[in-house]
C-alpha positions in Angstrom: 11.0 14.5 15.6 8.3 14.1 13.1 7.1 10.6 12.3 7.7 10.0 9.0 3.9 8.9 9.1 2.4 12.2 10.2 4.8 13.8 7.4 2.9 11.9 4.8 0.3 13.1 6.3 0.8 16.6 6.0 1.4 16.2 2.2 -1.7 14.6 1.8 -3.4 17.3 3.1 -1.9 19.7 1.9 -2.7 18.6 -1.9 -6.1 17.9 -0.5 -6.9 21.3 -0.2 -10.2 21.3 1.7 -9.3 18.5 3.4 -9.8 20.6 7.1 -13.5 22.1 7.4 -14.2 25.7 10.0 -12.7 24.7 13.7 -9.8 22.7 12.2 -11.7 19.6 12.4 -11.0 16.6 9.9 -13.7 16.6 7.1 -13.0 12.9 7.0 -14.7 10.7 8.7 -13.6 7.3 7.6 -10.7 5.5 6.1 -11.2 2.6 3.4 -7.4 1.2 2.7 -6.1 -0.8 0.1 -2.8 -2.5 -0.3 -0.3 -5.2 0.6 2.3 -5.2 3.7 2.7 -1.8 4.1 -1.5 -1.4 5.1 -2.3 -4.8 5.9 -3.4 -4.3 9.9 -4.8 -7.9 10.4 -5.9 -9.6 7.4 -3.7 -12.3 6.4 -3.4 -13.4 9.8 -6.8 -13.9 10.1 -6.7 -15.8 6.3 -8.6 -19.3 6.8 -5.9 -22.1 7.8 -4.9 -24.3 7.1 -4.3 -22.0 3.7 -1.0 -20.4 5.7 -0.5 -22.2 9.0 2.4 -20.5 11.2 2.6 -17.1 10.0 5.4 -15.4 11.5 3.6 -12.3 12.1 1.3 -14.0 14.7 4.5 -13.6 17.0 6.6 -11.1 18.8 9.0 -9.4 17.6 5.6 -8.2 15.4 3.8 -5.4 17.7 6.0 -5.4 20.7 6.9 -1.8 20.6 3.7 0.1 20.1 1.1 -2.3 20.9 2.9 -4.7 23.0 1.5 -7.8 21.1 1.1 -9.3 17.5 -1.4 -7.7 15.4 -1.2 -8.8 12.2 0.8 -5.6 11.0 4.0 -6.7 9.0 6.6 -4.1 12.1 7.1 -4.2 15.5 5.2 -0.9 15.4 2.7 1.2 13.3 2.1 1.9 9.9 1.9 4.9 8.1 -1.8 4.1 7.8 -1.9 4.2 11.7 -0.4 7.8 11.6 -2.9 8.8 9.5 -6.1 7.7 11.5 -4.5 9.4 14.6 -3.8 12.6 12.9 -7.3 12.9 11.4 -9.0 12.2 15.0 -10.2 8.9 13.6 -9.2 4.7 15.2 -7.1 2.2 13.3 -8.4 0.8 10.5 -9.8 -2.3 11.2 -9.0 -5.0 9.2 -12.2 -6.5 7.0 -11.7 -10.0 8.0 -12.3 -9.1 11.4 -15.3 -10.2 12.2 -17.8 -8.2 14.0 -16.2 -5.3 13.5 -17.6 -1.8 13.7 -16.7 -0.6 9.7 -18.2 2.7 10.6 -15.2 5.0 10.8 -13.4 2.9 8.3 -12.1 -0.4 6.6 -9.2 -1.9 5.8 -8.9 -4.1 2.7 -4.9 -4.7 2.7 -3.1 -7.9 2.9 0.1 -9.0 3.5 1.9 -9.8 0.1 -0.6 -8.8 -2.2 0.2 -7.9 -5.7 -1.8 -5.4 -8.5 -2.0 -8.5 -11.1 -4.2 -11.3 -10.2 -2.7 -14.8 -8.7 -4.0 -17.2 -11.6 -2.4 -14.6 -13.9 0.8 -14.6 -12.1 1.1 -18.4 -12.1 0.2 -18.5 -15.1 3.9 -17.0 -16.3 5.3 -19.4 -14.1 5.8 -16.9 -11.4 6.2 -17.4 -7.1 3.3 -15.9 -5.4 4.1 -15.7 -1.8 1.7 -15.8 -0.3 -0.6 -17.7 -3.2 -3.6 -16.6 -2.0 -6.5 -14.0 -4.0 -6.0 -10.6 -2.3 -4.4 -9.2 -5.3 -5.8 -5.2 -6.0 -8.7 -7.2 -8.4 -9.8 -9.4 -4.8 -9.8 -6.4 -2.4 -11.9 -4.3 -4.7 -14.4 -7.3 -4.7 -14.6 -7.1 -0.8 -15.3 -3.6 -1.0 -18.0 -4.0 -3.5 -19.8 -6.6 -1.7 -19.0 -4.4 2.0 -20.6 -1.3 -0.1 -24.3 -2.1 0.7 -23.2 -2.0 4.2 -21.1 1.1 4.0 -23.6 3.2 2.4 -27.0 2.3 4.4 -29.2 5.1 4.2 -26.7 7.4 3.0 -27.6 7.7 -0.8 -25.0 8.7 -3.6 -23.2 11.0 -1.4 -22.2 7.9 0.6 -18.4 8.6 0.4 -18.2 12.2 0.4 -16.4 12.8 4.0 -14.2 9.1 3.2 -10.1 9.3 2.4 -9.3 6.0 0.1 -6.1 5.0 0.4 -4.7 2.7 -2.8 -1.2 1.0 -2.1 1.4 0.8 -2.6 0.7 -1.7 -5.5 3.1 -3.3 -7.7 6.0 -4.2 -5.8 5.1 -8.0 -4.5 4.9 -8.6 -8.5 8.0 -7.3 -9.6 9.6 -9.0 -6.4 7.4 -11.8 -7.9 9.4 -12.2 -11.5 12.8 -11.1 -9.4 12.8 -14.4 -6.9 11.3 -16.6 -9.8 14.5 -16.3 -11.3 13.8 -13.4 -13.7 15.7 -10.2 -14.8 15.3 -7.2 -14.9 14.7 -7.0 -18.6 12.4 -9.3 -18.4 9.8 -8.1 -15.5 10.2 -4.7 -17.7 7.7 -5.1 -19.9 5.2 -5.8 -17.4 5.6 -2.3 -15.9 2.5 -0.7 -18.1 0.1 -3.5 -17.2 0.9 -3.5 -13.6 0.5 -0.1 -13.5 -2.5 0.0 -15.8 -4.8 -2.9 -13.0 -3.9 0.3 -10.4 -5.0 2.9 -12.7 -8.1 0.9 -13.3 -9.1 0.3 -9.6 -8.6 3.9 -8.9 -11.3 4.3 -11.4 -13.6 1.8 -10.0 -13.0 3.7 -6.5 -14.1 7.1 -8.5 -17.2 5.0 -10.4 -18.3 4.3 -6.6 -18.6 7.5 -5.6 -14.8 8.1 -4.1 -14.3 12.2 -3.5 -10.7 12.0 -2.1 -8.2 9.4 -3.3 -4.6 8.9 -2.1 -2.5 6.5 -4.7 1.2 5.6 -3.4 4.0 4.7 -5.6 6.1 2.1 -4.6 9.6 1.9 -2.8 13.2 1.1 -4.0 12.6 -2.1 -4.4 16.4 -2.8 -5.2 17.2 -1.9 -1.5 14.7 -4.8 -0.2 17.1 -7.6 1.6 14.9 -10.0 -0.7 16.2 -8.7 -3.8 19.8 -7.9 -2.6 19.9 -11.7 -1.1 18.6 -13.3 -4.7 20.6 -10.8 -7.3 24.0 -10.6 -4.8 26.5 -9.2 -7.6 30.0 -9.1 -6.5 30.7 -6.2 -9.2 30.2 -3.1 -7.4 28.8 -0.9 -9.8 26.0 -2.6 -10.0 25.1 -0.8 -6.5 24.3 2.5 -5.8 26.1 4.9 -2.5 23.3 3.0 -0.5 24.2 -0.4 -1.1 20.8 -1.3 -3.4 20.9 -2.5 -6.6 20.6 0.1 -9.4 18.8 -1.8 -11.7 16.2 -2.9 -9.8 15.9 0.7 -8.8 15.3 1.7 -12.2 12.8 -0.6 -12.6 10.7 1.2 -9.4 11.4 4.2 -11.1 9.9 3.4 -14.0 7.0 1.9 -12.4 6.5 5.3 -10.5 6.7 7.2 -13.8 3.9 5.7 -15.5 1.7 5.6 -12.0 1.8 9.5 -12.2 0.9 9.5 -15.5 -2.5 7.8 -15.0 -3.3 9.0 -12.3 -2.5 12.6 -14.1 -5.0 11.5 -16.8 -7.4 10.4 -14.6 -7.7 13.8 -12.7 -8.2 15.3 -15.9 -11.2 12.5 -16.9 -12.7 13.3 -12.9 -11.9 16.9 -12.3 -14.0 17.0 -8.9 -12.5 13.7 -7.4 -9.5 14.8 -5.7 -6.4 12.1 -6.5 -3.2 12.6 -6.0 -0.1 10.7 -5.6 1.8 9.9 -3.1 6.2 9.3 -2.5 7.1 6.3 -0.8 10.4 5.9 -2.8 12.2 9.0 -2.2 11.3 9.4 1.8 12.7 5.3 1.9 16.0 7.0 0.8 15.8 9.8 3.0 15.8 7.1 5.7 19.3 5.3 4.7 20.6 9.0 4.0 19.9 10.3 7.3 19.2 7.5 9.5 19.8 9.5 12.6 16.9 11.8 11.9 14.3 8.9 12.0 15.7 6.9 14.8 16.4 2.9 13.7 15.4 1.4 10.7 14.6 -2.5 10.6 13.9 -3.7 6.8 12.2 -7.2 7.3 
């Protein structure tokens, strides 16, 4: 079997056409990663206490069945991320508040929880922000600026010419935001373009930079996430779909999804020699609860 990880993988690639140089070696040579839970390999563990003290994801069950200890990375396991490294010959990601680490094959800007709108903004409407700390999309392209110096010693205005950027998923921890602060539906909706408008945006401050080869994710069903099934429990069943998630919420990824491909669409047309392309995580989620037995078991956390 596949992992779902290396699948991804091959997608990638194969919309990256070039991607593979003579011999079948990787043209890339590094990996700068953006996101939230779904990246992060280390950096909200490593956030300055006593800001988040007793993070669950400094213990076991977190690592135990790839790595054998706690990492930082929100699964017992790997990430799709991690998949990706090892397929293109290259190590994990390291995460950039490790310190002392060797940035040269690749950084890793993601963070547990992080959403595309920034915190102040958020709490501003009155919304939860768990965690309420600034690693939003806005913070981690920050980091990268101030890393870039670094990055690009020596190396001139071709600097990122052999690097794969990974962006997201962005834009779920802010609709789950407005869902668990008491919010519907209806009213998150109209957020939708300017959610997906702060990722459009850092895409294009990735391409202002010098990015060649960009890989944007959509987000997942976030009406099959136990925190949204737990806070909008409806005991009228048509409110679910054949899965057991809640359609509404679905429709609300779905839309979110819509208008990602759109920008990004537009924006391959403004930078026709920066390769960006977009990326499924909703549809392969639902693959997994339609044919569990082809991936093995499946632990939503």
């Amino acid at each position: 079997r596949t992992p779902h990880g290396a699948l991804l993988l091959l997608f990638i690639l194969a919309c990256l056409r070039g991607a593979y140089s003579g011999g079948g070696r990787s043209r890339f040579t590094s990996i700068i990663s953006f996101g939230d839970s779904y990246a992060d390999t280390g950096n909200l563990v490593m956030w300055a206490d006593p800001v988040l003290p007793g993070l669950p994801l400094k213990n076991l069950p977190y690592g135990e069945t790839f790595f054998g200890h706690p990492t930082g990375r929100a699964t017992d396991g790997r990430l799709v991320l991690d998949f990706i490294a090892e397929a293109l010959g290259l190590p994990s990601v390291p995460p950039y508040l490790a310190k002392g680490s060797n940035f040269s094959a690749g950084v890793n800007f993601a963070v547990v929880g992080a959403p595309a709108l920034n915190l102040t903004y958020l709490q501003g409407l009155n919304l939860t922000v768990n965690p309420p700390i600034n690693s939003s999309l806005h913070d981690q392209l920050a980091w990268f600026q101030k890393l870039k110096p670094s990055l690009c010693k020596g190396q001139g205005t071709d600097c990122f010419e052999s690097s794969l950027f990974v962006m997201g998923e962005f834009g779920g921890n802010d609709y789950i935001s407005f869902l668990l602060s008491n919010r519907t539906v209806e009213q998150a909706r109209p957020y939708v373009p300017q959610i997906v408008d702060s990722i459009s945006r850092g895409v294009e401050r990735l391409v202002q930079h010098g990015a060649k080869y960009i890989v944007v994710a959509d987000i997942f069903p976030i009406g099959c996430l136990p925190g949204a099934l737990t806070k909008l429990a409806n005991p009228n069943k048509v409110e679910y779909d054949r899965h057991g998630c809640l359609k509404r919420v679905n429709r609300l990824a779905r839309y979110h999804n819509s208008l990602l491909r759109q920008q990004i669409m537009m924006l391959r047309y403004k930078y026709p020699h920066t390769k960006i392309i977009v990326v499924e995580y909703y549809k392969p989620f639902l693959a997994f609860l339609d044919m569990p037995e082809h991936f093995g078991e499946l632990v939503l956390l």
